[in-house]
C-alpha positions as CSV (number, residue, x, y, z in Angstrom):
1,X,-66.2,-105.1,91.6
2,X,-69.9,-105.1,90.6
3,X,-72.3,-103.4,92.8
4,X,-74.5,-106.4,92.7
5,X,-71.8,-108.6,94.2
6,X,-70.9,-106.2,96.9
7,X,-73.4,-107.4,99.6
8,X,-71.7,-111.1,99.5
9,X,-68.4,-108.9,99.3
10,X,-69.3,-107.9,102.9
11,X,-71.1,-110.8,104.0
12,X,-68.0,-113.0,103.5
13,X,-65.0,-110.3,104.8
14,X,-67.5,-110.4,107.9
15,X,-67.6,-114.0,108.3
16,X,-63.3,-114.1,107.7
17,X,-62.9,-111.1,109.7
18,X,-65.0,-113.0,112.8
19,X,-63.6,-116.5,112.2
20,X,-60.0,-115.1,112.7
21,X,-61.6,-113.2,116.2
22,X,-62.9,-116.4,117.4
23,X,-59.8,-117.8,116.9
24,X,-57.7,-115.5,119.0
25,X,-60.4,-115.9,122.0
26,X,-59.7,-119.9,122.2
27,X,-63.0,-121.3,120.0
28,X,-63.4,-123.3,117.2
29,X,-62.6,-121.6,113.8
30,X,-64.1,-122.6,110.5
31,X,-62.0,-121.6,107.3
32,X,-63.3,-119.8,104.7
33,X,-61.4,-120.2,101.6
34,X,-61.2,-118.8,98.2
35,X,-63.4,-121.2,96.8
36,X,-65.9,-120.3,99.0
37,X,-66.1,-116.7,98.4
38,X,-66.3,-117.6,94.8
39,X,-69.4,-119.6,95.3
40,X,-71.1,-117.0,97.6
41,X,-70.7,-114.2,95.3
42,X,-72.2,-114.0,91.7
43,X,-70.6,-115.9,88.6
44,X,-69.2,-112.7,87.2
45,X,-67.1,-112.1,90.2
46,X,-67.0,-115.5,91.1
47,X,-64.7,-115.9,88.0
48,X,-62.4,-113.4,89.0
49,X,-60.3,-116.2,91.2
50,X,-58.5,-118.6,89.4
51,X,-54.9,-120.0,89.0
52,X,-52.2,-119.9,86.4
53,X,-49.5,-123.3,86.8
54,X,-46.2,-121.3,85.5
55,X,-43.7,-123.5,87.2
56,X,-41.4,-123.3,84.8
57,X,-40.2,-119.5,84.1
58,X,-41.2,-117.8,87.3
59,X,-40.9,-116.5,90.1
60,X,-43.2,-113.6,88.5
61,X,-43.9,-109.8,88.7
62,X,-47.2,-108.2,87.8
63,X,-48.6,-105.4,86.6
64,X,-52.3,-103.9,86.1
65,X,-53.1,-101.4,83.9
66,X,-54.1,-98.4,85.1
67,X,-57.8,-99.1,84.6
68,X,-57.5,-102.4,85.9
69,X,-58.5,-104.3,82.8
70,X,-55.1,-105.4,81.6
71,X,-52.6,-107.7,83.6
72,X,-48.7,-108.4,82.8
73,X,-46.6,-111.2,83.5
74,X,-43.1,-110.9,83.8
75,X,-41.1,-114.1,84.4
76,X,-37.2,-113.9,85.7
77,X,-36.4,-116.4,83.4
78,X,-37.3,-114.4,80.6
79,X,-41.5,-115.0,79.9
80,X,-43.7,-112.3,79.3
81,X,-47.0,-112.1,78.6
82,X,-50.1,-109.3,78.3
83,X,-53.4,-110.1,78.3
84,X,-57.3,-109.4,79.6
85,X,-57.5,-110.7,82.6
86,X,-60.9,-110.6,83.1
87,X,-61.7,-112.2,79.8
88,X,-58.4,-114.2,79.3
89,X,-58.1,-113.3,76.1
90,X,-54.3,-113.3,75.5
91,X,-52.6,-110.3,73.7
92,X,-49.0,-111.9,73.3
93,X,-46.2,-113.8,75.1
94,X,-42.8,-114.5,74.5
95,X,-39.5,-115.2,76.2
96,X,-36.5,-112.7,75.7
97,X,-34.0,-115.4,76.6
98,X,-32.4,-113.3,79.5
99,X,-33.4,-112.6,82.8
100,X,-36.3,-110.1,83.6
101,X,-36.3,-107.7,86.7
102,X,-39.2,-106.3,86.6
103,X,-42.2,-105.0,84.1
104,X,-44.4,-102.0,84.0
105,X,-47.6,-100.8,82.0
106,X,-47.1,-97.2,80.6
107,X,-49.4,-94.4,80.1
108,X,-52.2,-97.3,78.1
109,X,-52.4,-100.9,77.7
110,X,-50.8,-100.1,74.0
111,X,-47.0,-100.4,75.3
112,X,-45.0,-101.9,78.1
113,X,-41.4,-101.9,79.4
114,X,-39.3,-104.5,80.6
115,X,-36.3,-104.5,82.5
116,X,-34.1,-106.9,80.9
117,X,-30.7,-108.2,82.0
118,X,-28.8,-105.8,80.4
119,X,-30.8,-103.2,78.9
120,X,-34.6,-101.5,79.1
121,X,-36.8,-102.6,76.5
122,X,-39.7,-101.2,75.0
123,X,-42.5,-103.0,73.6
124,X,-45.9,-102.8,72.1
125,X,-49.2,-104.7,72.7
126,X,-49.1,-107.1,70.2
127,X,-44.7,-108.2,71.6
128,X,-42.9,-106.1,69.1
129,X,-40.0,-104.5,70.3
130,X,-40.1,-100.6,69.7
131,X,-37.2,-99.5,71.6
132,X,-33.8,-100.4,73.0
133,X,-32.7,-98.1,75.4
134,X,-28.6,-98.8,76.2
135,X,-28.6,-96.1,78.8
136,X,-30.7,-98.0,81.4
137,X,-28.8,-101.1,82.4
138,X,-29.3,-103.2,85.0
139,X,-32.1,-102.2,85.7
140,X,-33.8,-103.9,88.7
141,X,-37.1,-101.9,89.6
142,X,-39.2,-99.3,87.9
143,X,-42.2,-97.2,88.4
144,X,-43.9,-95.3,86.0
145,X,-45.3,-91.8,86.5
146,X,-48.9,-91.4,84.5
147,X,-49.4,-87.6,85.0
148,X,-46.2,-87.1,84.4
149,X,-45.5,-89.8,81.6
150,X,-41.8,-90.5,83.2
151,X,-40.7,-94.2,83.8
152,X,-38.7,-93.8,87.0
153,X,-35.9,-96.9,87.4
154,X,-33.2,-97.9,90.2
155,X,-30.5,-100.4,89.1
156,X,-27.7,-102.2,90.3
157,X,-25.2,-100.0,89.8
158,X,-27.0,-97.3,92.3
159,X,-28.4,-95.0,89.9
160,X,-32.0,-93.5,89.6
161,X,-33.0,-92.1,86.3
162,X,-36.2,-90.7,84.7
163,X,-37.0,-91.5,81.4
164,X,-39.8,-89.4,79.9
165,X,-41.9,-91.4,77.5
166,X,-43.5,-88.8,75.6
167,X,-40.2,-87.5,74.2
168,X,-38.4,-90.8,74.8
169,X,-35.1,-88.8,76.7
170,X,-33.4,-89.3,79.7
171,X,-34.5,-86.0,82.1
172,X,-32.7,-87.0,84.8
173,X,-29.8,-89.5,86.4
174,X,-29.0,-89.4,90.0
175,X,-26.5,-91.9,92.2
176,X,-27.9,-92.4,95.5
177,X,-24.8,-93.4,96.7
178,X,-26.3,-96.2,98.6
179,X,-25.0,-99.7,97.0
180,X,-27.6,-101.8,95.2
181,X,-31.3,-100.7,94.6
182,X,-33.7,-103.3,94.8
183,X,-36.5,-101.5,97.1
184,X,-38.5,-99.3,95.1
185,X,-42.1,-97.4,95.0
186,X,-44.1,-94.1,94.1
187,X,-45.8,-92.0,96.6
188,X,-49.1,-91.5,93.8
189,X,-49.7,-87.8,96.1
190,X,-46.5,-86.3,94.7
191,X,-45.0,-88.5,93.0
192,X,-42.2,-88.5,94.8
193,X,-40.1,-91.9,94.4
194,X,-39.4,-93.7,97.6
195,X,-35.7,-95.7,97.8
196,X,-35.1,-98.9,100.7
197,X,-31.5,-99.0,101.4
198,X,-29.5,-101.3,102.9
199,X,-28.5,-100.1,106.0
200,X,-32.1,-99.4,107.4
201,X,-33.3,-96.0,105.6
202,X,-35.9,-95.0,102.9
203,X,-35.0,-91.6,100.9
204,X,-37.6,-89.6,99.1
205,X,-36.1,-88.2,95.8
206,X,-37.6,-85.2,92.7
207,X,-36.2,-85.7,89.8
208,X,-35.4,-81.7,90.4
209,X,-32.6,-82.1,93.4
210,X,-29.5,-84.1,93.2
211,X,-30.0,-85.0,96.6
212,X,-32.5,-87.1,98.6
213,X,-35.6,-84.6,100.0
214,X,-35.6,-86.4,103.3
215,X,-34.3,-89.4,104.5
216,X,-35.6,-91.7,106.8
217,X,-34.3,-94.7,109.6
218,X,-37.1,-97.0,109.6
219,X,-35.4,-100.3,110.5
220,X,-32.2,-101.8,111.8
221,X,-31.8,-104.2,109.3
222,X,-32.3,-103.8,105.1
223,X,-35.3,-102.5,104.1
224,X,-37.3,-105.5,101.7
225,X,-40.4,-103.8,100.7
226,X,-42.6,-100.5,101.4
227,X,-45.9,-99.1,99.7
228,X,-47.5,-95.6,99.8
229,X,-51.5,-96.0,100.2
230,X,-53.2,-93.6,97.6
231,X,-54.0,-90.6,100.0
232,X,-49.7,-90.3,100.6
233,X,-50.3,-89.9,104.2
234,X,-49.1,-93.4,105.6
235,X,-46.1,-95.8,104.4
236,X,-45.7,-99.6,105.3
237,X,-42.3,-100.5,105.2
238,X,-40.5,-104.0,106.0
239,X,-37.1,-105.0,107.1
240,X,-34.5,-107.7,108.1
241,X,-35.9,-107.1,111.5
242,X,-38.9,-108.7,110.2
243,X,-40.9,-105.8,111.6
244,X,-43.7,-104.3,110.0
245,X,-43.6,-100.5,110.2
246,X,-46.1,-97.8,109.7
247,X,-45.3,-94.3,109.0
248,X,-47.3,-91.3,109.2
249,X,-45.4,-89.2,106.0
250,X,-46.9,-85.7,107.8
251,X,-44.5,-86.3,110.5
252,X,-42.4,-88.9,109.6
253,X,-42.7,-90.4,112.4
254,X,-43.7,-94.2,113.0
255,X,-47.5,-94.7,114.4
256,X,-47.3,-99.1,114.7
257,X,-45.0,-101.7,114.2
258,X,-45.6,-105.2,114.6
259,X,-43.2,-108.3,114.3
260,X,-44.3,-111.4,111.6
261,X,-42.6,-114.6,111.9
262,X,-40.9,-114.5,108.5
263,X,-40.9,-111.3,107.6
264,X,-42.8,-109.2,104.5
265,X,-41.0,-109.4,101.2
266,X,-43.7,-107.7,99.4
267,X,-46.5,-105.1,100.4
268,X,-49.2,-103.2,98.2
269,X,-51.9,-101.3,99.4
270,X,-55.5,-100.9,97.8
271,X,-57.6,-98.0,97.0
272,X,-59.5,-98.6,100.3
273,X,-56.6,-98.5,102.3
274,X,-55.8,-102.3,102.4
275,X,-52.6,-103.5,103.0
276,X,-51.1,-106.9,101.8
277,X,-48.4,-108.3,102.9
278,X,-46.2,-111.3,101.4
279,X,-44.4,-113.7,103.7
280,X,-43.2,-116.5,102.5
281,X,-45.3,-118.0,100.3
282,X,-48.2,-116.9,102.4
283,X,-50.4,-113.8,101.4
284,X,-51.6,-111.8,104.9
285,X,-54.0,-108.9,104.1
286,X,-54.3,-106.8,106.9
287,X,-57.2,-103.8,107.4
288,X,-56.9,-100.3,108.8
289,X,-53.3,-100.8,109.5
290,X,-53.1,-96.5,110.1
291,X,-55.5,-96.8,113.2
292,X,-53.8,-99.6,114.9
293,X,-51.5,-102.0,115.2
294,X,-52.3,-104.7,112.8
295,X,-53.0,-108.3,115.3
296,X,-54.7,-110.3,113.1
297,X,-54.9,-110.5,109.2
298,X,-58.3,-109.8,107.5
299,X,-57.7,-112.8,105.2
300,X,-55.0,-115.2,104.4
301,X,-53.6,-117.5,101.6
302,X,-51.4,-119.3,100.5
303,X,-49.8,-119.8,97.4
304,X,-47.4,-122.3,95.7
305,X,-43.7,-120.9,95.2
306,X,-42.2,-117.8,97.1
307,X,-44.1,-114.9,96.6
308,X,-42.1,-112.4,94.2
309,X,-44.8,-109.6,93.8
310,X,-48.1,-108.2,94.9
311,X,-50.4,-105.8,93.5
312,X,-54.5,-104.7,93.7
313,X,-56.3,-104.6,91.1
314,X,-58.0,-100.8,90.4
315,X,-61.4,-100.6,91.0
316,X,-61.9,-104.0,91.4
317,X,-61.8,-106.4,95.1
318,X,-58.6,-109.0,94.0
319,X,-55.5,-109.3,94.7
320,X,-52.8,-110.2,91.8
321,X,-50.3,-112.5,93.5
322,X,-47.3,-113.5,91.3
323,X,-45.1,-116.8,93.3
324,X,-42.7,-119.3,92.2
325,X,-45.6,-121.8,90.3
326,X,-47.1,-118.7,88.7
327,X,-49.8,-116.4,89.5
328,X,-53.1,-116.2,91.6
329,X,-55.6,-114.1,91.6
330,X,-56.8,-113.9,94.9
331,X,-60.8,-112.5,95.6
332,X,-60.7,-109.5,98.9
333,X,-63.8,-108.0,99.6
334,X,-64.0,-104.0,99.7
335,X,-60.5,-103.7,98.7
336,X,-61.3,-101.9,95.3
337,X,-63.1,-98.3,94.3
338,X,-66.7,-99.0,93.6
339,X,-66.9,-96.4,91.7
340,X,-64.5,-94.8,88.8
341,X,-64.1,-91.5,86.7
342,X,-64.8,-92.2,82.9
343,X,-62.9,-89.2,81.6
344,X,-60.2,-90.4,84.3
345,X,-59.6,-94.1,84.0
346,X,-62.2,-95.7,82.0
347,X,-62.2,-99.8,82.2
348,X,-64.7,-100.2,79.3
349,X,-63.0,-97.6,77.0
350,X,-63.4,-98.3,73.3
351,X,-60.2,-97.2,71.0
352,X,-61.4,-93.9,69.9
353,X,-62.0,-93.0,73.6
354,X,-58.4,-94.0,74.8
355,X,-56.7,-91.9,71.2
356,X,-58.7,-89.2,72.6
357,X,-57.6,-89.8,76.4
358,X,-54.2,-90.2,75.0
359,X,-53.7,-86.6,73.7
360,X,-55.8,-84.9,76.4
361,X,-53.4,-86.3,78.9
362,X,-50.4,-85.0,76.5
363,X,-51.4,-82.0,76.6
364,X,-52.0,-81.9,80.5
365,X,-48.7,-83.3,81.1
366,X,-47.0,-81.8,84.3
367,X,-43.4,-80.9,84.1
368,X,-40.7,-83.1,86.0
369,X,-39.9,-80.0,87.6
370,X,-43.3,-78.9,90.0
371,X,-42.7,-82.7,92.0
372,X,-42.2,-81.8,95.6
373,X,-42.8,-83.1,99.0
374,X,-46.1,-80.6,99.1
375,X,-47.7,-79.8,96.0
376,X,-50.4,-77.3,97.5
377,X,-47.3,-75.3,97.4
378,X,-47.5,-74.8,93.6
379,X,-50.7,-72.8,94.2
380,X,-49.3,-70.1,96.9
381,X,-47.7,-67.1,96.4
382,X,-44.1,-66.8,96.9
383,X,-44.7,-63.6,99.7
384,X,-40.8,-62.7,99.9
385,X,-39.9,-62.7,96.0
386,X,-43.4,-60.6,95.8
387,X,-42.5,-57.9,99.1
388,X,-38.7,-57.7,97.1
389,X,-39.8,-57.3,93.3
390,X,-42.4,-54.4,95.1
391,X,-40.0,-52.5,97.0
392,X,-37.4,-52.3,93.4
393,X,-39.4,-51.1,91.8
394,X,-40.8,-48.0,94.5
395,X,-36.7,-47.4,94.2
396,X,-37.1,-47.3,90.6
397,X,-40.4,-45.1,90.4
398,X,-39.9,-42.9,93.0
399,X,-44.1,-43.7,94.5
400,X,-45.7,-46.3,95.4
401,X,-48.0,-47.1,92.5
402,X,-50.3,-49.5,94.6
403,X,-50.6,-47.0,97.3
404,X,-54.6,-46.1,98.1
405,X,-55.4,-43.0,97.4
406,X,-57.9,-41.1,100.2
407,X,-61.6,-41.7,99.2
408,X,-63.3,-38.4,98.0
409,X,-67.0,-39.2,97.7
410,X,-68.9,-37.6,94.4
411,X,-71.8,-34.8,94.7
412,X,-74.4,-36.3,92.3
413,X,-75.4,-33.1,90.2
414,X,-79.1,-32.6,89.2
415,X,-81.0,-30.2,86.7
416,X,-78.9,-28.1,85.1
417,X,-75.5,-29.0,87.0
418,X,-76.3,-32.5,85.4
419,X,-73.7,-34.2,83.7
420,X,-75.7,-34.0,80.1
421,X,-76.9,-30.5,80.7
422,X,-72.7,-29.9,81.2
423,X,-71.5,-32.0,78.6
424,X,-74.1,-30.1,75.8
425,X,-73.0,-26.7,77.5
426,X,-69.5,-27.7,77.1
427,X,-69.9,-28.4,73.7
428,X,-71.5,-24.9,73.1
429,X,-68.3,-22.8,73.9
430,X,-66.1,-25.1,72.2
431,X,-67.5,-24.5,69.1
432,X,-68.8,-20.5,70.0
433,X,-64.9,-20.2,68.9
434,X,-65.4,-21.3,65.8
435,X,-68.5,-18.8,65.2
436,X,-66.6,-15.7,66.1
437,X,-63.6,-17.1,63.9
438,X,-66.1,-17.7,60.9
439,X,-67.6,-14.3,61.6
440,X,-64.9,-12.3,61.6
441,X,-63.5,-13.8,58.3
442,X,-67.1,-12.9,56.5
443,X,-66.7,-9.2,57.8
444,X,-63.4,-9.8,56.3
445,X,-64.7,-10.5,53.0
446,X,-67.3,-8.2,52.6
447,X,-65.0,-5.5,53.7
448,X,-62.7,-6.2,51.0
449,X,-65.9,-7.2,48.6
450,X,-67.1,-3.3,49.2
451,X,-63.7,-1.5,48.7
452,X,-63.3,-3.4,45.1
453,X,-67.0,-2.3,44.1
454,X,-65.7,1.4,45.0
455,X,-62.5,0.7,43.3
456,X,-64.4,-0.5,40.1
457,X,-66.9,2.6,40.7
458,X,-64.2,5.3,40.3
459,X,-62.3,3.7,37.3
460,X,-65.6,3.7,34.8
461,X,-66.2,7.3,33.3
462,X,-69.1,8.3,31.9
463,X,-69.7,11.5,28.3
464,X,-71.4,13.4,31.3
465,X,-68.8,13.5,33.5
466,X,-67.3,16.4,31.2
467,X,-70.2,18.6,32.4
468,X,-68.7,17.9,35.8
């Protein structure tokens, strides 16, 4: 949301927030509505409420793009549609004539899949199909993985599997063994993938381990919806019991629950730790759920058609709501990051900027195999492997090569103990060798030079020498 519209942002939770407190003390209560909001706050942000009548095709999931710019519809009668929600500028719709479970954005707005009735479906911005992929069927919910670029999915038949999109292969399949697997979300910490269950439990699966990292009994009926805030400390989870459950993920252990007449059937919580929560066809939206028990919601509304799916949109204050008669977008102060990271997630990014994006983020891809419950772990050394691979190889050299050795201190030598007046000195009787060598081989030579003179000498004769 704009800075400029933030003050109104706060002026109108405040008034909500207080009308909902004099209501619980007995007095009178005035309403605030959407409309309202809208008119308090400037026209840009004003225009971020409205309304889309889709009575026909729905009920309808959503999905924003990671920058929050783009929005997609996904009907279960088969309509889909992309488009700029903020400018309404529609990018391309269509109905696949079968029914739709879900729909996510990948790494950029550029491609999208869709879980159809029988396969997973691959499609680009513009509605043309790229791929088919006949190994994901029945597919029912999905999550996608940015800094990992893996599309996680849980189906009907039981199975999770991990699809890496940069590759477009199937990393991993694993069957929970736990029936039908309609509960799905992403912690965004580890990226560990959170599975609702039937019979009460959530398990936490890596696409590393065949088996579930921990599992957890958080109700005594079916779990119908959890969410994961962005910090991965606390998850909001919702059952048959129609108790609303919040876990402290350190621990694992629950810190509130509360009971809501109908039950939740969706939850989603914001970048400032918001939590929605769909009942019915009623949107509750409930604030610092992790410090208490949540009494009273922050704001309400209600919506035409049972609501199907709930998101926030990044680094902006609304709600996406998708019901029965279509979709709302739904104005909720301070529920959005005022502030974003260009080189990060970059809502006014031009085409060359999101290329460029594109292959930085390829390049910085993180393996399938570093997700774990703790990922400060990645950065610590592994003390036992270290103490064993140390000790082989003292066997193997006989000493202990990173033993200290006992500190000797140097004498500094001065004058002519210096280490130049040593080092020329040195260099003196190293080549005083070579003198005597090179002097006795000229003795040598004019030794022998003098004998053959003598030689020469005696051999000439002279017409004197008969007087000898």
């Amino acid at each position: 949301m704009a800075n400029a519209s933030s003050d109104c942002f706060h002026q109108a939770g405040y008034c909500i927030q207080q009308s909902f407190l004099e209501g619980d003390e007995g007095q009178d209560t005035c309403t605030i509505t959407q409309k309202d909001i809208a008119e308090a706050v400037d026209i840009t942000s004003g225009s971020k409420h409205f309304n889309l009548f889709l009575n026909q095709f729905g009920p309808y999931r959503i999905n924003y793009s990671r920058n929050g710019r783009h929005l997609l519809l996904a009907g279960q009668r088969g309509h889909v549609a992309s488009f700029d929600w903020q400018t309404k500028k529609l990018s391309c719709e269509m109905n696949v004539m079968e029914t739709v479970g879900d729909a996510k954005w990948l790494h950029t707005n550029s491609m999208y899949a869709v879980a159809q009735r029988h396969w997973l479906y691959i499609y680009d911005s513009l509605g043309v199909e790229l791929h088919c992929i006949k190994k994901f069927n029945d597919v029912l919910r999905m999550e996608f993985l940015p800094y990992h670029f893996l599309l996680a999915t849980c189906s009907a038949a039981g199975f999770l599997q991990y699809l890496d999109v940069s590759v477009g292969k199937e990393i991993a399949a694993t069957c929970a063994k736990s029936g039908r697997l309609n509960v799905m979300c992403q912690n965004p910490y580890n990226a560990v993938i959170h599975l609702g269950h039937h019979n009460g439990t959530v398990s936490l699966w890596s696409p590393s381990v065949k088996e579930p990292l921990v599992k957890m009994l958080c109700h005594s009926g079916a779990v119908r919806a959890m969410s994961v805030d962005k910090t991965g400390m606390y998850m909001a989870s919702s059952g048959l019991d129609r108790k609303l459950t919040i876990f402290d993920l350190r621990t694992y252990r629950p810190l509130h629950s509360t009971l809501l007449p109908l039950g939740a059937g969706s939850l989603c919580h914001s970048q400032k730790g918001l939590l929605a929560a769909g009942t019915g066809d009623i949107v509750q939206v409930y604030k610092d759920t992790h410090l208490s028990a949540p009494r009273f919601p922050y704001m309400c509304l209600q919506v035409k058609g049972p609501i199907h799916g709930l998101q926030f949109c990044p680094y902006e204050d609304v709600l996406g709501v998708g019901h029965g008669g279509g979709f709302t977008s739904m104005i909720v102060p301070g529920a959005g990051e005022a502030n974003f990271d260009a080189l990060e997630c970059n809502p006014y990014e031009s085409k060359k900027q999101r290329q460029e994006w594109e292959v930085k983020a390829l390049l910085e891809k993180i393996q399938p195999e570093l997700i774990t419950l703790d990922p400060t772990q990645l950065g610590e050394v592994d003390v036992l492997t270290m103490e064993q691979k140390h000790k082989e190889k003292v066997e193997r050299l006989g000493f202990d090569p990173q033993e200290k050795r006992r500190f000797v201190p140097r004498r500094k030598l001065k004058g002519r103990s210096s280490a130049g007046n040593l080092l020329r000195r040195k260099k003196k009787v190293a080549y005083e060798e070579k003198r005597q060598q090179i002097r006795k081989s000229i003795q040598v030579q004019e030794k022998q030079k003098q004998n053959s003179e003598g030689m020469k000498s005696q051999n000439q004769q002279s017409t004197l020498d008969r007087f000898t």
